[in-house]
C-alpha positions as CSV (number, residue, x, y, z in Angstrom):
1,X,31.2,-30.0,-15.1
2,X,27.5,-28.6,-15.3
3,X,27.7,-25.3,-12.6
4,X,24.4,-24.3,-11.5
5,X,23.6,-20.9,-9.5
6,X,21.6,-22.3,-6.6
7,X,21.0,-21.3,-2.9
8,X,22.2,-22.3,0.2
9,X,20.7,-22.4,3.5
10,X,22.3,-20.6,6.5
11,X,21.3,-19.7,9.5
12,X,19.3,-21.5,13.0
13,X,16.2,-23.8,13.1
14,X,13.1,-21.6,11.7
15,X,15.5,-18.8,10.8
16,X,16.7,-19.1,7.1
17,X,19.4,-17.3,5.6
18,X,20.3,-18.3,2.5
19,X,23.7,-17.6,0.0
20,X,23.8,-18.0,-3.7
21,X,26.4,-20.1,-5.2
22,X,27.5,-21.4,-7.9
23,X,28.3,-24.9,-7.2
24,X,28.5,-28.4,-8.9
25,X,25.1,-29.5,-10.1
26,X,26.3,-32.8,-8.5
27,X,27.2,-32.0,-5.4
28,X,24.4,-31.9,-2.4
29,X,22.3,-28.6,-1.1
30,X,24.7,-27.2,1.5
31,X,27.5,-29.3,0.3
32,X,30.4,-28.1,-1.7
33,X,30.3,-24.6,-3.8
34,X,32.8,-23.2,-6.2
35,X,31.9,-19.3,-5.2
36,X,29.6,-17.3,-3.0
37,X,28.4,-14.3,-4.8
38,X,25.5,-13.1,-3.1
39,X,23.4,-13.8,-0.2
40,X,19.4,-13.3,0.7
41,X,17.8,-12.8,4.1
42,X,14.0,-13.4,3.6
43,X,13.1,-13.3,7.5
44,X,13.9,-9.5,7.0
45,X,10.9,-6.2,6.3
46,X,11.5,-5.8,3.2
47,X,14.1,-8.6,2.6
48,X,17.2,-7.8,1.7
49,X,19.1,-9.5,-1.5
50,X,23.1,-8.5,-2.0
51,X,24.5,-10.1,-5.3
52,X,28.0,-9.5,-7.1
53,X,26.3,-8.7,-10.2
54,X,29.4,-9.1,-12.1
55,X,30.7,-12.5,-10.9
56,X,26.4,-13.6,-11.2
57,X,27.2,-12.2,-14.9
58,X,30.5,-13.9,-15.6
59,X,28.6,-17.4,-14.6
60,X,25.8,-16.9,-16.3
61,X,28.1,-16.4,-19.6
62,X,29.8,-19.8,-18.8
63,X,26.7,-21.8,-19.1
64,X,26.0,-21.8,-15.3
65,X,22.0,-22.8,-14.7
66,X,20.2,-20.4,-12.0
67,X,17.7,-22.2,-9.8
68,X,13.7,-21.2,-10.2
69,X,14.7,-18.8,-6.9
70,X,18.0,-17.7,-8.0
71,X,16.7,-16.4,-11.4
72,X,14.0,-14.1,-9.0
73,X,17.1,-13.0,-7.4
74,X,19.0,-12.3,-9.9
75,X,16.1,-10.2,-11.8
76,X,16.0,-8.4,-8.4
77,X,19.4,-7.4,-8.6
78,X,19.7,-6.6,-12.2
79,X,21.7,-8.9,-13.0
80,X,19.3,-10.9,-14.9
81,X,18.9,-7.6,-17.3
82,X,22.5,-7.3,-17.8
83,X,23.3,-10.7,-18.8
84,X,20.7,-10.5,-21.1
85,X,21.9,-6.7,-22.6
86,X,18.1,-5.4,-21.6
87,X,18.1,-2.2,-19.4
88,X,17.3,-2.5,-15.9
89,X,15.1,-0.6,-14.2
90,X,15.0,-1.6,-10.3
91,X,11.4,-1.9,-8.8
92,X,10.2,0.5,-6.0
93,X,9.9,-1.3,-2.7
94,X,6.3,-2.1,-2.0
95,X,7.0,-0.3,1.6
96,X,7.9,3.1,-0.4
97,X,4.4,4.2,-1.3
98,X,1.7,5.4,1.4
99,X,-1.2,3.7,2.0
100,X,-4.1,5.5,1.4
101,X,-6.6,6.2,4.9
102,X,-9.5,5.1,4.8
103,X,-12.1,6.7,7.0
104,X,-14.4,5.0,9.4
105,X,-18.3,5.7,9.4
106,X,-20.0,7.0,12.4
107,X,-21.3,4.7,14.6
108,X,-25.3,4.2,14.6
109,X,-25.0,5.3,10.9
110,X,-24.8,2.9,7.8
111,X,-22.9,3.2,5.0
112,X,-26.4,2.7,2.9
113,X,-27.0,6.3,4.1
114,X,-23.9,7.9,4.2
115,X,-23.4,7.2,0.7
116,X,-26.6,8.4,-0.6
117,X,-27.0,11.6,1.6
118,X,-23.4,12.4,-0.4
119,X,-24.1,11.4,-3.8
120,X,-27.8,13.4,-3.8
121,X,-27.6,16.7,-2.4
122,X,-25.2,18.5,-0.9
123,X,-25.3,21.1,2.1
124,X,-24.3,24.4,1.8
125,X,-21.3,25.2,4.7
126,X,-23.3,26.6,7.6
127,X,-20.4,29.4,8.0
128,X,-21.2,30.3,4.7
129,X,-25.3,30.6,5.6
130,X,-24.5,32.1,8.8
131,X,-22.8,34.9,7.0
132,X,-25.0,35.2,4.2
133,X,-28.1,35.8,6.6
134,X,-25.9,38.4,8.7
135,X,-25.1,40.7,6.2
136,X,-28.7,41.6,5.0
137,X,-29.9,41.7,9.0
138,X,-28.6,44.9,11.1
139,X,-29.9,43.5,14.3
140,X,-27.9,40.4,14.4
141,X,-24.8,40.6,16.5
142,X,-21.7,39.3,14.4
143,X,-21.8,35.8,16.7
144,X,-25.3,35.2,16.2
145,X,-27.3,34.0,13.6
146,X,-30.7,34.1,12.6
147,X,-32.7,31.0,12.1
148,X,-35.0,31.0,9.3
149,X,-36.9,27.4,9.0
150,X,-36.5,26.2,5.6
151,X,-39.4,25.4,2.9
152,X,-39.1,21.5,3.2
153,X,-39.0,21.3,7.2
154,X,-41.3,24.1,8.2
155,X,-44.8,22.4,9.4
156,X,-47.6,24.3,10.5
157,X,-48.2,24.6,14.0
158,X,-51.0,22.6,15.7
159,X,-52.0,23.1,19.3
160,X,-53.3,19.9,20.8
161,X,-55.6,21.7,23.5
162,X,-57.3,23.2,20.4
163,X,-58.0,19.7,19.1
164,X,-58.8,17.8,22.3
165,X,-61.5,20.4,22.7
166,X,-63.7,20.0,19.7
């Protein structure tokens, strides 16, 4: 009698549950099984596989054949690893590690601009000014700071009467 490790469906209309057996290669889908040694619930976040690795094991060494899914299953569980003497180490649950936030431009601003305002200078903290200028200044209260306009934006005054004039 050829055995084969195979899954079974369970469960209502749209909501599978399956169990793996090991059942007569002959014998139909949900038909008759020899054992039940595991099941898996796919419908669940992250879904959940339980497998009696040492029954899966003690098939496996009497020729049983594990189905495409089964053999997934099986490599899940560590079974897989122990029936072929390898060591198993289990995999961490994709739901384990935190995704990483991303952040959101401002909007009216493209990300053309953001990204190269970053990349070719960058601006001093304006605490950091703001004390800087206070300390060499007596006058200043501690709150306030003196503005200075800087070489690249000061422009020199025009007054438009003046020019309207001439």
């Amino acid at each position: 009698m050829a055995v084969r490790l195979r899954l079974m469906r369970m469960g209502k209309k749209k909501q599978p549950t399956y169990r793996v057996v090991a059942a007569d290669s002959r014998s139909p889908r949900n038909g008759r099984f020899i054992e039940i040694i595991g099941t898996y619930q796919p419908r669940l976040d992250p879904s959940v596989v339980k497998i009696d690795n040492d029954r899966a094991v003690h098939w496996l060494e009497h020729g049983a054949q594990p189905s495409e899914a089964v053999e997934k299953l099986l490599k899940i569980s560590g079974a897989w690893e122990e029936f072929k003497g390898e060591k198993f180490v289990p995999s961490v649950p994709p739901s384990a590690e935190p995704k990483p936030s991303v952040e959101q431009p401002e909007p009216g601003s493209s990300e053309v601009d953001s990204d190269a305002s970053s990349d070719e200078t960058e601006e001093p903290n304006p605490e950091v000014a703001e004390a800087d200028d206070t300390e060499g200044e007596g006058e200043a209260a501690e709150g306030e700071a003196i503005e200075e306009p800087s070489e690249d934006v000061a422009k020199p005054e025009v007054d438009v009467d003046d020019e309207e004039r001439t």
